[in-house]
N, C-alpha and C positions, 0 to 999 in steps of 0.2 A: 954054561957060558958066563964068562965074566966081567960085567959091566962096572964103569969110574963114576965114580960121583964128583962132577967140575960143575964150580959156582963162578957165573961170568954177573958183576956188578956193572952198573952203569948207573951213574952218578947221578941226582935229580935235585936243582934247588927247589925243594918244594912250597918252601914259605915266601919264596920266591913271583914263583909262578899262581900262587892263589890268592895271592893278595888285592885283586881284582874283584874278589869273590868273596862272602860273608865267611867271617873266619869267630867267630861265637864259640866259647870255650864249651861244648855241648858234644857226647859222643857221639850223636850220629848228625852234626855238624861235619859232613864229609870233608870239605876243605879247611877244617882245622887241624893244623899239623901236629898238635899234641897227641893225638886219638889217630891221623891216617897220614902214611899206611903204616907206619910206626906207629908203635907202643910208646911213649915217656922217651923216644929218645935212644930206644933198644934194639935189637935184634926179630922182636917179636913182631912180625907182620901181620897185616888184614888178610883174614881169610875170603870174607865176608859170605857167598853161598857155600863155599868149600865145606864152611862149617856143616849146610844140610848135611853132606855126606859121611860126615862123618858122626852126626848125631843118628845114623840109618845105624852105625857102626855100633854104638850105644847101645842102642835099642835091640840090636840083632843079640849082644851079648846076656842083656837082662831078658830075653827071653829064653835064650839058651838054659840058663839058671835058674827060671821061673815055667816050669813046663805047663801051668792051669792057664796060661796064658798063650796064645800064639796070634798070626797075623788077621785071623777072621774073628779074633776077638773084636767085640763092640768096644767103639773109641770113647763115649760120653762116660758111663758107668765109670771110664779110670781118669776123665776127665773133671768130673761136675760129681761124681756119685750117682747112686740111684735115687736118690730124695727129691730132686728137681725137676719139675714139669717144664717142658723147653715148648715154649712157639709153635714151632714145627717141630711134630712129633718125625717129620724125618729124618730129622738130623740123627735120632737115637740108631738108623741104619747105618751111621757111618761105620766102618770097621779101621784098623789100623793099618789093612795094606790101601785101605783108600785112602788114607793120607801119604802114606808112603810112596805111592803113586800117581800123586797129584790129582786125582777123583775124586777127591770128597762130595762134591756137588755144590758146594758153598760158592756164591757171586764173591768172584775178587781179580780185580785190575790190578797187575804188575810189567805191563806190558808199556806202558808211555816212562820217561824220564823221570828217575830217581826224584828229582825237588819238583816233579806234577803234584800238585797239593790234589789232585785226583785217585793218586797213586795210591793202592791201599799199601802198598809198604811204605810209605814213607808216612799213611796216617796212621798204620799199624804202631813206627814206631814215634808218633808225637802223641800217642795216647799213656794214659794213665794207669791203664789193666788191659792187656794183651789179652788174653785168655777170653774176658769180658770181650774186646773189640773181634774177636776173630768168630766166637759163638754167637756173635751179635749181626753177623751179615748175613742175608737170607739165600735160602736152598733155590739155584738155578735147575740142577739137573739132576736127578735121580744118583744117589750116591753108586760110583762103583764104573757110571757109563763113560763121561767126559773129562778127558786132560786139561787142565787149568793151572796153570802154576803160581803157586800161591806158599809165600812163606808162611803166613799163618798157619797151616796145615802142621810143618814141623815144629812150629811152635808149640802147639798142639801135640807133637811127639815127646817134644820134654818135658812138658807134665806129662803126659805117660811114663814115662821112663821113675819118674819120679817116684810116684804112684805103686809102681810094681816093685821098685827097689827101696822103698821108703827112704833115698836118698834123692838130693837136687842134683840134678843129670852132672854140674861141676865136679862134685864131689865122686861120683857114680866115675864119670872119666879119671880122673884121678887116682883112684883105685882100681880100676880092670881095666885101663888103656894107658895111661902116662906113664905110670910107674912101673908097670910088669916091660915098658919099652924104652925103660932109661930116659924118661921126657920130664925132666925138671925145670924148666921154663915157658910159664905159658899163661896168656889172659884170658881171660871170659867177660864178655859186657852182661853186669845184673839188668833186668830189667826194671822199672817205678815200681812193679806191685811184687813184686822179689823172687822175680823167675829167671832163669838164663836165658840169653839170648841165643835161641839155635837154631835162629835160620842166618845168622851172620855175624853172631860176636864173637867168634872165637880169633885170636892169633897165636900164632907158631913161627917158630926158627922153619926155614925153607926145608933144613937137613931134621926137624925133628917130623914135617910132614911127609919128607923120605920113608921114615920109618915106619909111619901107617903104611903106607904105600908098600915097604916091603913085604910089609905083614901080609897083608894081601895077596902081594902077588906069591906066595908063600901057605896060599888055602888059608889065614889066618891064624896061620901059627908065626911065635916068634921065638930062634933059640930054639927051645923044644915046649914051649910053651902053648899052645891053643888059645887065643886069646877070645879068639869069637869062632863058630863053627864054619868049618869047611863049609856044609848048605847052605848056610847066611851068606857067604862070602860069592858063591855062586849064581844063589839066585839072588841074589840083589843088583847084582854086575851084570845081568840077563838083561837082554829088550824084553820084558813083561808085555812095554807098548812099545807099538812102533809106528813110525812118520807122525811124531808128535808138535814138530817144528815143521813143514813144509817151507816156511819163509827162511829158514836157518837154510836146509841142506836137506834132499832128499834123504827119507827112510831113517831119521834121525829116531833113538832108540828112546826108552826109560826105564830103569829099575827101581832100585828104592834108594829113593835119591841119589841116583847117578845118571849121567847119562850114560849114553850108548851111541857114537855118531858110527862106527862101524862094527858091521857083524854080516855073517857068512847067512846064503837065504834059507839056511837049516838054522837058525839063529842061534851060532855060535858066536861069543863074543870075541872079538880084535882088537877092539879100543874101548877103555871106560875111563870116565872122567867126573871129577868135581868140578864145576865153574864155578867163579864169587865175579860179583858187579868190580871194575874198574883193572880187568886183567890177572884174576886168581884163576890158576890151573894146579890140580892134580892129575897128570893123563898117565894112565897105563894102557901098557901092549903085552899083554902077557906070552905074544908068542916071540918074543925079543927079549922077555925077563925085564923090561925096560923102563921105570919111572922117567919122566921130566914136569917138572913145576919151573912154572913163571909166576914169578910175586911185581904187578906193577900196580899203573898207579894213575892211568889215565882216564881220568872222569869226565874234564870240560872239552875235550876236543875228539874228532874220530880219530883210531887207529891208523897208522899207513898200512901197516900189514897186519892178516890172519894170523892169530896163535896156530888156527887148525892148519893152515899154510904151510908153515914151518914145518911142524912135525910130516908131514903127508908129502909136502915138496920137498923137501930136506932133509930129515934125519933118519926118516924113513929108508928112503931111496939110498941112503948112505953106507945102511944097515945089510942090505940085500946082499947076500954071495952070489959074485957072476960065476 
């Protein structure tokens, strides 16, 4: 079946409207318009979590190509080395589907408002060394048992990635994902102590995030190309967890960093999606062949309508043969 790809814009004075608000030349200076949701003035938008999913993506490929390696591998060893005595000797339980899956067990608040000076994302990113702030918060709950979501965790994934590919997960994308998918335009925010940002720095053309998207729903191939494997592609799109969100929406799903808001009670998956703070959507429906991405941009005020709305009241419903 054969689906269009139509981009509907809708205009937004942005430097307009945030001028109320601290506008501090800083990238994650949210309401500065140099940095959001534009790049410099370009075509390349904020992903900002979108990115988790797509560093799942990363990582699923360097392990493909790295077989000493897989998801029950220990996370610290390709994190820290083996030379380093930690605190708590639990931490060294972590494995890499516990990051993947939001279980690390590590204490971390990302649940109150972006500029909560509480918020560990937003003290994650006013610190100095990531990696240091994130190894630095202590073990609430046995690695492996409790969903917590927590960007640190993937941040945490891209030194991994690193680590196994003896490349900076940038570079890593750029060679097994941009360029085998014709993607020549695109940003990464460095982090102070000179790691990638990959729980939310990445931006993208709307249509080049299409084309992860097609990959996927394509078992991960592009062209004829494999870029990451069919099983990664599967089980990562899977509810691994499920009803992780109750406040969101019943039986809300998780994989490796994706969600999961609908799947069948044999837990076949229906919809998966990337979300990023201030209205980033990757949503796929694979039984529609179906991508749709919204790129907005609304931080200081609430939504009038559901993203998840839309799709589910409307496009859906659209889609259906009477």
């Amino acid at each position: 079946m054969t689906r269009y790809w139509q981009t509907l814009n809708y205009e937004q004075d942005y430097e307009t409207i945030v001028k109320k608000y601290g506008t501090t030349n800083h990238q994650y200076n949210f309401n500065n318009t140099d940095w959001h949701p534009y790049y410099k003035n370009s075509e390349l938008h904020t992903l900002q979590s979108v990115t988790k999913s797509i560093t799942s993506i990363l990582l699923g490929i360097a392990l493909d190509l790295n077989k000493e390696y897989n998801v029950s591998s220990k996370a610290m060893p390709l994190i820290i080395g083996n030379k380093i005595v930690l605190k708590d000797e639990r931490k060294q339980n972590i494995s890499i589907e516990d990051l993947l899956t939001m279980r690390s067990g590590l204490q971390w608040n990302e649940e109150t408002d972006h500029n909560d000076t509480t918020n560990d994302c937003f003290r994650l990113e006013s610190s100095d060394n990531w990696i240091e702030y994130v190894l630095g918060k202590p073990i609430e709950a046995t690695p492996g048992t409790k969903f917590v979501y927590n960007g640190g965790a993937t941040v945490l994934l891209g030194k991994i990635v690193r680590t196994i590919t003896n490349k900076r997960i940038d570079l890593w994308a750029e060679e097994k994902l941009f360029k085998p998918l014709g993607i020549t335009d695109h940003y990464w925010k460095e982090t102070p102590d000179g790691e990638i940002d990959t729980e939310g720095g990445l931006y993208l053309k709307a249509e080049d995030l299409a084309k992860i998207g097609s990959m996927l729903l394509n078992k991960g191939k592009w062209n004829d190309t494999q870029i990451v494997s069919e099983s990664w592609v599967t089980t990562s799109t899977s509810p691994i967890l499920k009803n992780v969100k109750p406040k969101w929406r019943r039986d809300m799903g998780y994989g490796y960093q994706w969600w999961i808001p609908e799947y069948s009670v044999h837990g076949k998956t229906r919809i998966y999606a990337g979300n990023g703070y201030g209205g980033q959507y990757l949503m796929m429906v694979p039984e529609h062949n179906l991508i749709i991405i919204f790129n907005c941009w609304n931080i200081n005020s609430k939504p009038k309508k559901s993203t998840w709305s839309v799709l589910q009241d409307r496009i859906l419903p659209a889609l259906k043969i009477k």
